[in-house]
C-alpha positions in Angstrom: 71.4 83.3 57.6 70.6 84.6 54.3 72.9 87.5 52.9 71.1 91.0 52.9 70.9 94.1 55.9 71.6 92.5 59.4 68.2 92.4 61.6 69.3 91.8 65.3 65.9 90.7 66.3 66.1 87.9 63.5 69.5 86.9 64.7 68.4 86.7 68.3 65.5 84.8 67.3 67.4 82.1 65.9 70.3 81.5 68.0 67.5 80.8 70.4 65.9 78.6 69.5 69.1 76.4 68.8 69.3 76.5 73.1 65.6 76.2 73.1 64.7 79.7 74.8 63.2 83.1 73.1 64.7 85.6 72.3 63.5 88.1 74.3 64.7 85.7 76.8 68.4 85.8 75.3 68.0 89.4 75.1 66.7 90.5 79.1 70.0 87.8 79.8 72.7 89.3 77.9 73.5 92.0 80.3 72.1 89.7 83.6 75.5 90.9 85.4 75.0 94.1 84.8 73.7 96.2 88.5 72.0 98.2 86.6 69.8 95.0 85.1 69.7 93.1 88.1 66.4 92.1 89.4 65.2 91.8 93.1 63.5 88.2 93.4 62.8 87.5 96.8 63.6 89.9 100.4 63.8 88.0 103.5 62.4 90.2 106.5 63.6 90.0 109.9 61.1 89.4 112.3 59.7 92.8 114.6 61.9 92.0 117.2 65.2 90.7 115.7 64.9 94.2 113.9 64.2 96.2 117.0 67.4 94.6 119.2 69.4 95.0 116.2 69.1 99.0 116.0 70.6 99.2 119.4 73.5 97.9 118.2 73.7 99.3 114.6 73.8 102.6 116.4 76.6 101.2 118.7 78.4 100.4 115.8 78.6 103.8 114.5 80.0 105.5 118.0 82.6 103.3 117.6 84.2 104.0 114.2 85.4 107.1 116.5 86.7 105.1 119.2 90.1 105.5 120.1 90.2 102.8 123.0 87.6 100.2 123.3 87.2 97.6 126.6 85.0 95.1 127.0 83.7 92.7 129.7 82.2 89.4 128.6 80.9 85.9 130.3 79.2 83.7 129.2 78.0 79.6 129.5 79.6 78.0 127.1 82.8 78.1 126.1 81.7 78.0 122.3 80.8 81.7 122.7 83.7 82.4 123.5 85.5 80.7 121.0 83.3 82.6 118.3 83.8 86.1 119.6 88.0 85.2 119.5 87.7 84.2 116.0 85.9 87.2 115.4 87.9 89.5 116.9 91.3 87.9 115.0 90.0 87.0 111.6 88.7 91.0 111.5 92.6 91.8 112.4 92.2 93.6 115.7 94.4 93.4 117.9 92.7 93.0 121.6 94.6 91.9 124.3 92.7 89.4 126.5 92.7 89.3 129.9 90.4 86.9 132.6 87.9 88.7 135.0 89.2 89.4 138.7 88.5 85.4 141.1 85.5 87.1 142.0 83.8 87.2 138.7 83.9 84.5 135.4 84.7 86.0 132.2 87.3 88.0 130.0 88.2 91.5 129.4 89.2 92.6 125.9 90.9 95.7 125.6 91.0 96.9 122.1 92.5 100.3 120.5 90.5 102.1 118.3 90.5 103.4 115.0 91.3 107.3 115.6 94.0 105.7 117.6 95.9 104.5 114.3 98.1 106.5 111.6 96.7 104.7 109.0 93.5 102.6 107.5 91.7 104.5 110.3 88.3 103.8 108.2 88.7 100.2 107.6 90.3 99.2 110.9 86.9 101.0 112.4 84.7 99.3 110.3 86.3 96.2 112.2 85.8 97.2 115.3 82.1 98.1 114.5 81.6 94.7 113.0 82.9 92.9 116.1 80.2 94.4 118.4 77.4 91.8 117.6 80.0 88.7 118.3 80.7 91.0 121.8 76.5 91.4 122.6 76.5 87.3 121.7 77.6 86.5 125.0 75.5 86.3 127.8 76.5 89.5 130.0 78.4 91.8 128.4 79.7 95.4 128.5 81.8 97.6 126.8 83.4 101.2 127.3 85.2 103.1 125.4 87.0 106.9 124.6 85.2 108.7 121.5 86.4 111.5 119.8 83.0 113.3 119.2 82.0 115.6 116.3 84.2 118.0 113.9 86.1 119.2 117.4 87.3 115.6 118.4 85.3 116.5 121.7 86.8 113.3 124.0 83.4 111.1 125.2 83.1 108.3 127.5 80.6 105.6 125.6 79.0 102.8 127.9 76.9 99.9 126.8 75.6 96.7 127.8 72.8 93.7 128.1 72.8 90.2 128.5 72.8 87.6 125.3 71.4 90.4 122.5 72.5 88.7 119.2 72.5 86.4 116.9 69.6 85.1 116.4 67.9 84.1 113.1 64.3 85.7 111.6 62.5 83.1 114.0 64.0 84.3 117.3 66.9 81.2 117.3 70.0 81.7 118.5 72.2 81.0 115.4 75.4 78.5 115.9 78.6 80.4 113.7 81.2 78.2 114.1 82.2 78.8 110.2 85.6 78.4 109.3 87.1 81.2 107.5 87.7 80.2 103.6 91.4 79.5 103.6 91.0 77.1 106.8 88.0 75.5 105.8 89.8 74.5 102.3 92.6 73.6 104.5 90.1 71.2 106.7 88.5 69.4 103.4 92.2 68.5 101.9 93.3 67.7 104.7 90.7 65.3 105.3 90.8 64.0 101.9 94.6 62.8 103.1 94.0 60.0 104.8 96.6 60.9 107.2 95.8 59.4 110.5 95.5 62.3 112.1 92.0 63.4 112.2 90.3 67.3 112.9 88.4 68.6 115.9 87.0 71.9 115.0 86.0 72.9 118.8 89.6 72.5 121.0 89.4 74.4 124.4 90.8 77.8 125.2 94.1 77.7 126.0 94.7 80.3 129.1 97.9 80.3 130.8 97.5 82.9 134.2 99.0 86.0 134.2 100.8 85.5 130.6 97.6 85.3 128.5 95.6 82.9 125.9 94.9 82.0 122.8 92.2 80.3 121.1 93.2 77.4 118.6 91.2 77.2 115.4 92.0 73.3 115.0 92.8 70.2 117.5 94.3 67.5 115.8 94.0 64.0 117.1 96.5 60.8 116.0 94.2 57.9 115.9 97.2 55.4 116.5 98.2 57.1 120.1 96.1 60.1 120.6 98.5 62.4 120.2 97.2 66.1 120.3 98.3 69.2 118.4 96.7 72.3 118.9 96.7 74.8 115.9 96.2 78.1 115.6 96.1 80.2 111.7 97.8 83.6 112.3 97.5 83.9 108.8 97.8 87.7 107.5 96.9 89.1 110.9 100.0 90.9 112.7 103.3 90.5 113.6 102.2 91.7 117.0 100.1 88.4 117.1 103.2 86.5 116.5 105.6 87.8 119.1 102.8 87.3 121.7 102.3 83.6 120.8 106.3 83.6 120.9 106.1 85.1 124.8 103.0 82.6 125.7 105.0 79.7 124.7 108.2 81.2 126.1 106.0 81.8 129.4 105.5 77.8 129.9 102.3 77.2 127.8 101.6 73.5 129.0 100.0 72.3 125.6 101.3 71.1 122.0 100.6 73.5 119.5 101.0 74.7 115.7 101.2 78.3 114.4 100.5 79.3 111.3 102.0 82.2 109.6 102.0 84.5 106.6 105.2 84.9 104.9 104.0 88.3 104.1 104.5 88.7 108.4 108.4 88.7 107.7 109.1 86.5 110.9 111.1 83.0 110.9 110.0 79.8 111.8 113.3 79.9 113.7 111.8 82.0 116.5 110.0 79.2 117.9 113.5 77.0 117.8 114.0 76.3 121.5 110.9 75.3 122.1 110.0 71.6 122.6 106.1 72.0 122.2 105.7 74.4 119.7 106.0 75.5 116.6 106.1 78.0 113.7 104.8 77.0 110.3 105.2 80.1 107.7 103.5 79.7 104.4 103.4 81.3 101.2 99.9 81.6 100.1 97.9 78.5 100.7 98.6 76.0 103.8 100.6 73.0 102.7 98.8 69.4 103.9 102.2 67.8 103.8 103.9 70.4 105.4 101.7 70.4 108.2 101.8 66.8 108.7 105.5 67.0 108.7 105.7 69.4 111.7 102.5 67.5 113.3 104.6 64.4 113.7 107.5 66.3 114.5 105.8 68.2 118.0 104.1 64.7 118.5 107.1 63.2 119.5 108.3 65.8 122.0 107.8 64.2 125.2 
């Protein structure tokens, strides 16, 4: 540019047109990432009735962040369901404790505490709770009750609600599949694929449920191609040391299957804990989940009898 008084519009003008655009173009972009200059594009409405169910729910949800005990009663067809309302429940860090229904009826009981019921993080640990409802209403009976504190006195409530298969459904009235990985196992999954190990990935392994001493609900099944060896795996992750020391007692309690844990090292447990066993084990990482060092301990429980 040619020396004399700065004009920004001149400026603007021409670094455009070196990138082929305008420059009020350049201009309206400059501050795209701004809120305040963000533009709405498109909305995507939910259909009458997807909206109508959901406000059942929403206000559900909002009784709950003063729960201070919640249980719940579900059944359901397909085992998938239930897979989905475990992950839930665990990759939102609650801490339920799962229980089957009495030889009369099919289904689980999840007893949960409440926020109100905690010292700390009382807001966020409710928030949980209220965002696990939907995965509860999935399932196709369902019912839940729980102890509110009510209203700037604390007034103690009894809360009861229930259906049959409300959820997730999509705008068009279809139920919607969420068997999503979380992101730190679904980065897991791809490298781990991208290995070539021999052992290859099952993302839908059963529930495993050992009578009066509990269950758990792998995230992975890996399969050895050259035997058919199973693992079982299961990502504890950042959830609780709680969690750990009950997978410790359901292995302790004669759990009949092969299986992995995986656990934070921000947990502060030992991979030792898991030492006597002959079918289990503890993997503890640092920050992201080691390929090799899963392989390592894969091969290791495979050749426990």
């Amino acid at each position: 540019f040619a020396a004399g008084p700065f004009d920004r519009s001149i400026f603007l003008d021409g670094f455009a047109r070196e990138r082929g655009t305008t420059g009020t173009a350049l201009e309206r972009e400059l501050f795209a990432d701004r809120p305040g200059a963000q533009r709405l594009l498109a909305v995507e409405t939910p259909a009458p009735a997807l909206l109508a169910a959901s406000f059942e729910i929403c206000e559900a949800q909002a009784v709950l962040l003063r729960a201070t005990k919640i249980v719940a009663e579900v059944a359901a067809r397909d085992a998938a369901i239930y897979r989905r309302l475990f992950r839930a429940l665990k990759f939102l860090r609650l801490l339920p404790v799962i229980t089957r229904l009495d030889q009369t009826r099919d289904g689980y009981r999840v007893e949960m505490d409440g926020p109100l019921s905690l010292f700390q993080s009382a807001g966020r640990y409710g928030l949980s709770l209220a965002l696990a409802l939907p995965s509860i209403a999935a399932c196709d009976v369902w019912a839940i009750d729980a102890d509110v504190r009510w209203g700037a006195d604390r007034r103690p409530l009894r809360f009861r609600l229930g259906g049959k298969a409300a959820a997730a459904v999509d705008s068009s009235g279809v139920a919607a599949p969420d068997d999503t990985l979380p992101d730190e196992l679904a980065t897991f999954v791809a490298a781990f694929e991208r290995a070539g190990s021999g052992w290859r990935i099952e993302r839908t392994p059963a529930i495993l449920d050992l009578p009066g001493a509990g269950l758990c609900v792998p995230d992975l099944q890996f399969v050895r191609a050259g035997d058919g060896a199973r693992v079982y795996f299961e990502l504890l992750g950042f959830w609780s040391r709680e969690a750990v020391f009950r997978r410790v007692d359901l292995v302790c309690a004669g759990l009949p299957h092969k299986i992995l844990f995986a656990v934070s090292k921000s947990l502060r447990v030992g991979e030792a804990l898991l030492d006597d066993a002959q079918t289990a084990a503890f993997y503890v990482f640092s920050r992201v989940l080691s390929v090799r060092a899963i392989l390592d301990r894969l091969d290791q429980i495979a050749r426990t009898p």
